[in-house]
N, C-alpha and C positions, 0 to 999 in steps of 0.2 A: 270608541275604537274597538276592532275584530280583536280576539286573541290574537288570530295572528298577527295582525299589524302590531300588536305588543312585545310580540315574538321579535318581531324584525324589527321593529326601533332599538330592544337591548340588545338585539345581536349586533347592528350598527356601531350601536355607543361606548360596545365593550372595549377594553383597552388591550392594542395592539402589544405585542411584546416587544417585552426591548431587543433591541440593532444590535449584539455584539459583531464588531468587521475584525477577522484574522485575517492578516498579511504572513504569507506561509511560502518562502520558493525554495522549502528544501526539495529534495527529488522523490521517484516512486516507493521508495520505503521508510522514506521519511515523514510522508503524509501518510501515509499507512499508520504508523506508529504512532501519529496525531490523532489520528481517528478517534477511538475511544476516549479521550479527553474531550476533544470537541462536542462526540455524543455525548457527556456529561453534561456539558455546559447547556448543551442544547434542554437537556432532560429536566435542569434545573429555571426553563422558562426562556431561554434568551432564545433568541430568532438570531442564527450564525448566519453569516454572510463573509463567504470565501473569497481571497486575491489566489493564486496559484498559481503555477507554471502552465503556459499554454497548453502543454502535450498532455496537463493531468485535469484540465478543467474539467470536460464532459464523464471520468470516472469521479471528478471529488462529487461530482452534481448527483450520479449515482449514487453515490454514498449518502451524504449530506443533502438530501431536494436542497431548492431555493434559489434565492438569488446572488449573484456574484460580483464579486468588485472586478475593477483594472487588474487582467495578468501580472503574475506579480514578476515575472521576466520579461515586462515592457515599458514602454519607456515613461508611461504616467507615474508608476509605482518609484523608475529611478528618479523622478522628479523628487521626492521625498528629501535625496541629498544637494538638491540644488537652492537657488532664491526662492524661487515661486512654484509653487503645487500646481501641477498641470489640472486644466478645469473638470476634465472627466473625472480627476482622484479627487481633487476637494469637493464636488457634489456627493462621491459615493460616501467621504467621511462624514458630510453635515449631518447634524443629528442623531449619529451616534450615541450609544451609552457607553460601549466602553470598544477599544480600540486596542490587540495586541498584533505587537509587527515583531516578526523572527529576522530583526535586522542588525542585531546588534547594539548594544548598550548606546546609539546614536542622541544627544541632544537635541539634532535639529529633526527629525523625526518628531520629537516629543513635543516640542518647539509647534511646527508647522498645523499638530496638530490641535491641541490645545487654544491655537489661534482660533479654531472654528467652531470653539466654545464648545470642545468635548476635554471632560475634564479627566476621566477615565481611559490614561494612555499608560500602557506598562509595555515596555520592552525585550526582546528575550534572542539568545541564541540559539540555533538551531544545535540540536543536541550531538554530538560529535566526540569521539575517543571512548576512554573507559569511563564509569563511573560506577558510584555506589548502588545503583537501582537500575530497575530496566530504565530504557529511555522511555518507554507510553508513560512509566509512573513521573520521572520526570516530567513528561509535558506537562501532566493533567498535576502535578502541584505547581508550576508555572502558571496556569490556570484558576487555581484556589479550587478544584476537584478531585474526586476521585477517581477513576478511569471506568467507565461505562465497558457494558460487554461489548466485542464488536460489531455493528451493525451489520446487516448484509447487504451486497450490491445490488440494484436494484434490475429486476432481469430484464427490464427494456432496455438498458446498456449492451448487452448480450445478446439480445433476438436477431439485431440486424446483422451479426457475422453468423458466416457460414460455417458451424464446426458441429455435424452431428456426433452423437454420443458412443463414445469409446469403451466399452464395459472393462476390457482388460489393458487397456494400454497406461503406459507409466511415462511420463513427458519428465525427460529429464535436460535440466539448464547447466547446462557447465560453466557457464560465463559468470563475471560478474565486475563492477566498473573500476576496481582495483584490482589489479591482477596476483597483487601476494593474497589474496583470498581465494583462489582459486585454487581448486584441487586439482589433479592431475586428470589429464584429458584420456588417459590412460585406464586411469581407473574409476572413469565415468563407463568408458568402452565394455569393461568387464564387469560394473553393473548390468549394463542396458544387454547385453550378451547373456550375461546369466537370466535377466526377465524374461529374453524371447525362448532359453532353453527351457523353462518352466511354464511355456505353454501363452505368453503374455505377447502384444505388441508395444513397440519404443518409439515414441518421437523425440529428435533431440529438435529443441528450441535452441537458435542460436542468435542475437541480440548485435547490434552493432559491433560491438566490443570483438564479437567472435568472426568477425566478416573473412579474415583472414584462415580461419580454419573450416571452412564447409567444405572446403575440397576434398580434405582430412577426413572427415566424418561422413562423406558419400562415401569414401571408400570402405567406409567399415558396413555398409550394406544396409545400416540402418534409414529409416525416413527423418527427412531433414525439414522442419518448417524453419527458413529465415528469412530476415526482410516484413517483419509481420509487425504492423501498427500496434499500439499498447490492448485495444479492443478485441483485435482477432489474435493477438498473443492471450490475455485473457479467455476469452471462447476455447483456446486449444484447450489450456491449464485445465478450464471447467470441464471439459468433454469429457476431461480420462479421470479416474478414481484418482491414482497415486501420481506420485511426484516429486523426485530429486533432484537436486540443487545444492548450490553456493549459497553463502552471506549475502544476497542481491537482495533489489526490489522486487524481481521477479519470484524468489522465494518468500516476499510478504506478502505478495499477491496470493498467491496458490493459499498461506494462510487467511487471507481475505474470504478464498472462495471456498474454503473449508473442505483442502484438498487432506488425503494421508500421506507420509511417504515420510523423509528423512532430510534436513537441512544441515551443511557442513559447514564446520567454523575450523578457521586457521588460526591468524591473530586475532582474531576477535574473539570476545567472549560471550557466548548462547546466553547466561544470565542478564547482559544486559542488551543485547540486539536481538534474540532467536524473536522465529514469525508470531505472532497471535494466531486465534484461529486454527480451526481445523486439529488433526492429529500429528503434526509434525515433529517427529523427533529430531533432536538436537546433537550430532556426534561430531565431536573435533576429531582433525583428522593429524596434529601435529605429534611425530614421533608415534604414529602407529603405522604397521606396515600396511604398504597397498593390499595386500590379499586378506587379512584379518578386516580389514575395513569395511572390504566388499563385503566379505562375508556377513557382515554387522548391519552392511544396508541391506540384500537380502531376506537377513531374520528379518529386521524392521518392516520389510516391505511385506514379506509372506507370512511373517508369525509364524507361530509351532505349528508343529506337523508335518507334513509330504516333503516342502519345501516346494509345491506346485503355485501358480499364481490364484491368489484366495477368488470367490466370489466377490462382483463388485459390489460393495458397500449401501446398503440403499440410501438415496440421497434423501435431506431431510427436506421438508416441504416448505415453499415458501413463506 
């Protein structure tokens, strides 16, 4: 036999890696903050295969290459709480090595699965309220890891939306899907007002949540992207250097994409929610006045000196 056919029989015969399947339907900053646990697990040998929420499959694929199971906000995945596992979920679980579902401490989960001769089923909640550690570190000891740096998204996700590159502009989110986390729409306004006076352009991204206030925010003369897919919201975020925000996903995103700029905590607390990624500082805004605040985003945004919009940051290479 050639080398090479020697070549290609033990490339053949090599052994595949093990199938870890995560069942994961927290929402866009939820799986963010999963991320780097997962790239742990992954880094440690396991071949990850994602369930996810429809709207995040094509970004977790980004993230994560590979192959994916049943949506995990569809109706194979609600099978899990019924008699019978719908045929599309139990083919994705055969053969597994190890099997976690963010579904709650459930028996019959455990149950359903285990019947299909996977003995490696551990269960977990999705991370939720206060706690003693960020939540990534949570995940990734749910896990049995460490938490991996965050990966980056992969720019084919990216290429097909239209969002040329913005050198000075600051895309700032007001929104965010609990409304007591949100800061005052007010003193987003006098952010994005003090950027444009120092020489910068403003996009406000406005989200579902904020459909009620575009009207609001045309008037303030600023440009307004809403109605915009998670992909071409993404695209915007990447375009522009900087980036303010709420406690949202949309603010773990901008950390994903390794935006700078400044993310705002109310009740929540930065140590255990703020983004990964990128340079985003963390300022709560509860019992500090609106004008000190701004002022604070700002420095943050422009650093010492002039107080003018800095040069854009050179982006690092893929």
């Amino acid at each position: 036999m050639s080398a090479r056919g020697s070549d290609s029989c033990a490339r053949s015969t090599a052994p595949r890696a093990a199938r870890a399947l995560v069942v994961f339907p927290g929402a866009l900053g939820d799986l963010i903050l999963l991320v780097p646990a997962l790239a742990a697990l992954r880094g440690a040998g396991q071949r990850i295969e994602l369930s996810v929420r429809r709207a995040l499959a094509d970004l977790a694929r980004a993230i994560l290459p590979g192959p994916q199971g049943p949506a995990a906000d569809g109706a194979a995945v609600a099978s899990f709480f019924g008699a019978a596992l719908d045929p599309a979920l139990a083919a994705w679980l055969r053969g597994a090595a190890r099997v976690d579902a963010w579904l709650g401490p459930d028996d019959t989960v455990r149950r359903h699965v285990r019947a299909l001769g996977v003995d490696d089923v551990r269960s977990h909640r999705v991370e939720r309220g206060d706690g003693d550690v960020h939540a990534t570190i949570a995940y990734a000891r749910a896990l049995g890891v460490e938490p991996a740096p965050m990966p980056r998204v992969g720019a084919h996700w990216l290429a097909g939306a239209a969002a040329p590159s913005r050198p000075r502009a600051l895309v700032v989110h007001p929104g965010a899907g609990a409304r007591a986390k949100r800061w005052t729409a007010e003193g987003f306004r006098a952010v994005a007002d003090a950027w444009r006076e120092r020489g910068g352009e403003t996009v406000v991204l406005l989200g579902p949540a904020e459909e009620n206030d575009v009207g609001w925010w045309r008037a303030t003369g600023h440009e307004i992207a809403a109605r915009l897919d998670l992909r071409d919201a993404a695209a915007l975020i990447a375009s522009a250097p900087w980036y303010v925000g709420n406690d949202s996903g949309m603010s773990h995103l901008a950390g994903l994409l390794a935006r700078r700029g400044a993310v705002l905590f109310g009740p929540t607390r930065a140590a255990r929610w703020r983004p990964l990624g990128g340079s985003l500082a963390a300022l709560h805004w509860p019992d500090v006045a609106e004008t000190d605040l701004v002022a604070r985003i700002v420095t943050t945004l422009t650093g010492c000196g002039d107080g003018r919009v800095p040069p854009s940051p050179r982006r690092r290479s893929s």
